[in-house]
C-alpha positions, 0 to 999 in steps of 0.5 A: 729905285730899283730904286734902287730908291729914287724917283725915276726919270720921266724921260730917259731912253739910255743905253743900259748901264753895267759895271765892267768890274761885275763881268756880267751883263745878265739882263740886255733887253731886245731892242725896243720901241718908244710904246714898249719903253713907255710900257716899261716906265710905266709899269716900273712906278706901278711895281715900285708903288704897289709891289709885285706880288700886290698888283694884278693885271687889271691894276697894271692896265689902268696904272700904264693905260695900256690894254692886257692885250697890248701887254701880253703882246710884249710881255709873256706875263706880269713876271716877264714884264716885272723883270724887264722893269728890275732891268730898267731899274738899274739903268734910270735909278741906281747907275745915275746915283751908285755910278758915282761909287763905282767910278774910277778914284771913287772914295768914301766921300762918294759913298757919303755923297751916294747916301746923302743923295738918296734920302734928299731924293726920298725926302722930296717925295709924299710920304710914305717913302717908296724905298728901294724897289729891290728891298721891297721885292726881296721882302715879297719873293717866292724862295722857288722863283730862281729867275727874279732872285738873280736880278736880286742878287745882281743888283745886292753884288753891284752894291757890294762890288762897288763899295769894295772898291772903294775899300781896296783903295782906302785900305791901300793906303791905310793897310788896315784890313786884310783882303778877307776883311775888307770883302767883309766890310763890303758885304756888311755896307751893302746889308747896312744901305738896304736896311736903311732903304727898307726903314725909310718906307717908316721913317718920316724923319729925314734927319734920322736916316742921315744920322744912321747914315753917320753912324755907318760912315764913323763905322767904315772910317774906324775899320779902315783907319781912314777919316770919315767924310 
C-alpha cells in the first residue's frame, strides 16, 4: 500500500501473510512489542506519503512521535527500519486485497474485483492519491542497494505469481496459450497493474483508471480465449 495502494489499517497486529506457492517467506520479522508495532505503522504512512529517499530522520520523529533515540533503539537506521515497513506493507495492504487472487479457484473475476477494489480505496482518499508504496520506492531506488530491491522484487514476483495462477486455470480450460505465453502474459499484468498504481499519483479522475482497467481485462480475455469479467 505497499500498498501495495490502499490506506493501511489502524489496527492490525496479524500474523504475516506469505503465499505458499512463492516457496519463500524472506522478511519474518522478530517478535515485536505493541511500541515496536506502532513504530512501524507509523513509519509506513510516513514512507508511503513522503518516500523514502525524501524523508529525514527528524521528519520520522515528528510523523511517528517517537524520539531518534527510541528508534535507533530498534532500528540500526532509517533503511532498517524502511524494510521492516515493505515488510509490513504486504501483510496490512496487499494480502487483504491480492489474497483474494491468490486464493484457491480464483479467476479473472477476482483479478477485476482485486483492481476495482483499488482504485475504490484510492478514490476515497484526498488527493493526491498515494499510490503503491512499492511503485513509488522502485522510482527512488539506489540500483547498488541489493537488499531493498529483494523486497522489491518479492512483492513484483507475488504479483505475477498470482495472476499466473489464475492464467493456468483459465487457459486449462481454454487451451489458448502455450505454458511460455501464459508466463508471458503474468508478467505483462503485473507491469500493466504497477503503471496504473504509479499513474494513479496523477489521475484525479476515477472513472479513467477503470476505463484502463477494462481495457487490461478485454486485453487478458482475448489472449486467454476466455470471457472478460
Amino acid at each position: 500500500m505497499a500498498i501495495f495502494c490502499f490506506p493501511l489499517p489502524k489496527s492490525s497486529r496479524k500474523t504475516l501473510y506469505w503465499n505458499d506457492r512463492s516457496n519463500t517467506r524472506p522478511f519474518m520479522p522478530r517478535p515485536t512489542s505493541q511500541s515496536r508495532a506502532d513504530l512501524v505503522d507509523n513509519a509506513l504512512t510516513a514512507f508511503w506519503n513522503i518516500g523514502f529517499h525524501a524523508i529525514s530522520m527528524r521528519d520520522m520523529v515528528r510523523e511517528t512521535g517517537v524520539s531518534r533515540g527510541s528508534i535507533y533503539s530498534e532500528f540500526k537506521g532509517k533503511r532498517e527500519l524502511f524494510h521492516a515497513c515493505l515488510a509490513r506493507y504486504q501483510e496490512v495492504a496487499v494480502t487483504p486485497r491480492f489474497g483474494q487472487v491468490e486464493a484457491e479457484g480464483a479467476r479473472l473475476l477476482d483479478i477485476k474485483q482485486f483492481l476495482d477494489d483499488g482504485i475504490a480505496s484510492q478514490e476515497s482518499l484526498d488527493p493526491p492519491m498515494p499510490g503503491c508504496l512499492v511503485v513509488n520506492t522502485l522510482a527512488q531506488i539506489d540500483p547498488a542497494d541489493e537488499e531493498t530491491k529483494r523486497y522489491l522484487e518479492y512483492h513484483t514476483d507475488r504479483l505475477t505469481n498470482g495472476f499466473q495462477a489464475v492464467f493456468e486455470r483459465e487457459n486449462a480450460v481454454t487451451g489458448a496459450l502455450s505454458d511460455q505465453e501464459v508466463t508471458a502474459l503474468a508478467e505483462f499484468t503485473t507491469t500493466s497493474v504497477l503503471g496504473l498504481w504509479s499513474n494513479c499519483r496523477k489521475i484525479t479522475d476515477a472513472d479513467e483508471m477503470r476505463r484502463y482497467v477494462d481495457m487490461l481485462m478485454n486485453l487478458i480475455g482475448a489472449k486467454l480465449g476466455a470471457e472478460c469479467p
